[in-house]
LUMVEX-477152 format. One record per residue (C-alpha): y negated, z, x negated. Coordinates in steps of 0.25 Angstrom, whole numbers, plus 2048, in hexadecimal, padded with zeros to 3 digits. Last residue first. Example, Ala and Ser with C-alpha at 12.3 -4.5 7.8 and 13.67 -1.06 7.14 Angstrom:
<rs>
80481D7C9;81281F7CF;
</rs>
This chain:
<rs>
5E6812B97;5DC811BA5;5CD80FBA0;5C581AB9E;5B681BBA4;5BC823BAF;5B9830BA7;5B3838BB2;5A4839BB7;5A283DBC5;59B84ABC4;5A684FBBC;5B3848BB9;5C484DBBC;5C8858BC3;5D685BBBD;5E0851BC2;5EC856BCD;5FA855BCC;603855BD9;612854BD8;61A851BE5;62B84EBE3;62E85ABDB;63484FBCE;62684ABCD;61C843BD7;60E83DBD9;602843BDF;5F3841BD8;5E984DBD9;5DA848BD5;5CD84DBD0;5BF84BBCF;5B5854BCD;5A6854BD2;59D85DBCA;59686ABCC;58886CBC9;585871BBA;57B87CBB9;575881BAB;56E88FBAF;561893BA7;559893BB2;561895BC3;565888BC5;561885BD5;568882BE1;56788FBE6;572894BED;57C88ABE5;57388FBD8;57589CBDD;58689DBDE;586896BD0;57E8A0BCA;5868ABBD1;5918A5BCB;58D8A4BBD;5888B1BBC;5808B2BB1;5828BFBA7;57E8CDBA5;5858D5B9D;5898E4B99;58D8E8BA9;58E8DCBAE;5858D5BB5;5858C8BBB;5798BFBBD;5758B3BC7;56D8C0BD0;5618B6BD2;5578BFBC8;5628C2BBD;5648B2BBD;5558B0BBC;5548BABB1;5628B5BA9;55F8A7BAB;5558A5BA1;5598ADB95;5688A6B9A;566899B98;573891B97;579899BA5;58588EBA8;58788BBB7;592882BBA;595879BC7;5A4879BCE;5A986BBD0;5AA864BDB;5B685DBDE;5BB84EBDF;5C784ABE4;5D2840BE3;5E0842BEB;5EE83FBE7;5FA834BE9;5F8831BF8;5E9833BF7;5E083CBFA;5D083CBF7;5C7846BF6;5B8848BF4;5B383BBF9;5A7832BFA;5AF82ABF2;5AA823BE5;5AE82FBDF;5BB82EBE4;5BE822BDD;5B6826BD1;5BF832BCE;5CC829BD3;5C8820BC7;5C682ABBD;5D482EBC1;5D7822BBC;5D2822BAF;5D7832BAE;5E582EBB1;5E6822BAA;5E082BB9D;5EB836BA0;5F582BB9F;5F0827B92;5EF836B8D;5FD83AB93;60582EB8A;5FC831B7B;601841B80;61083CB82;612833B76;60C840B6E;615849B74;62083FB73;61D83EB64;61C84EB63;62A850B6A;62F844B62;62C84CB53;630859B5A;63E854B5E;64084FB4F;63B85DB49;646864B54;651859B4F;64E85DB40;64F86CB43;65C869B4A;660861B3E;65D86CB35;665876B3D;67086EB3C;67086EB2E;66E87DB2C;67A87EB36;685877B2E;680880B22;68388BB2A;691885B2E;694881B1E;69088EB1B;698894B26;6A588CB1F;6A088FB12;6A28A0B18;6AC89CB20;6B5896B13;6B38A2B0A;6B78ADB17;6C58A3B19;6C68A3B09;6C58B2B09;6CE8B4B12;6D88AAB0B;6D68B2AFF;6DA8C0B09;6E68BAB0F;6ED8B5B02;6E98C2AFD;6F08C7B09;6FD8BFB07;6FD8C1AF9;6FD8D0AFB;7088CFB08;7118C7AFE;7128D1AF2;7138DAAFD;71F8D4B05;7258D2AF7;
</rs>
């Protein structure tokens, strides 16, 4: 009998091995299935963040342009202040103003009538399969000189304004400086503060 019973008991066994391996499996599938969902909410979470990155975005550029236009009205402002000034700097407890000059450009338009005269007054350099204008030996002759030499455009330089403001951050100091601002005097001070 024990073998009768030791049969029974191992097919026993083995079906209920089989229904342990049967009830993984839709267990696993059920699991997977489980995680195909969750996936799709986190893609739906990742499409809602983009949404309010891109309005924020947007919220934050329509923000910076205004502020940007106070800023450049005013410094428009501070330009003719120190304009008006006889001069070049100014410091004061939160930043400084100044006005730079400029470097002046030289641009050969003509160069049938430069290249003779240019040859002749050393304004050329040569390579070995070219022969070009020097721009800064150009410039360096009409400082000399005080004259154009022909078929050369001349631009003197111009007067730029500029200014560094002072304020803070988490460090304590934080110093931020404008770009030169204007030419010659002119800027865009015909703007109304926003």
């Amino acid at each position: 009998m024990t073998t009768w019973f030791s049969d029974l008991m191992l097919e026993l066994e083995k079906k209920e091995e089989e229904r342990r391996v049967e009830l993984s499996k839709v267990e696993c599938d059920r699991i997977l299935q489980t995680i195909a969902v969750l996936e799709g909410r986190i893609q739906e979470v990742t499409e809602i963040a983009q949404k309010e990155h891109s309005i924020i975005d947007e919220w934050k550029q329509s923000q910076t342009e205004k502020i940007e236009k106070q800023v450049s009205w005013l410094a428009g402002q501070l330009e003719k202040f120190i304009r008006s000034t006889s001069e070049k700097s100014i410091v004061l407890p939160h930043g400084s103003l100044h006005l730079r000059l400029g470097k002046p450009k030289v641009s050969v338009v003509d160069e049938v009538a430069f290249m003779p005269v240019g040859e002749r007054l050393g304004l050329i350099r040569i390579k070995p399969s070219l022969k070009e204008a020097d721009l800064n030996s150009i410039h360096a002759y009409i400082r000399r000189v005080g004259s154009v030499p022909p078929g050369v455009a001349y631009t003197p330089p111009a007067v730029h304004f500029g200014f560094k403001t002072k304020g803070t951050n988490n460090n304590g100091t934080e110093q931020r400086e404008q770009a030169e601002i204007g030419s010659n005097g002119e800027s865009d001070t015909g703007q109304a503060a926003a």
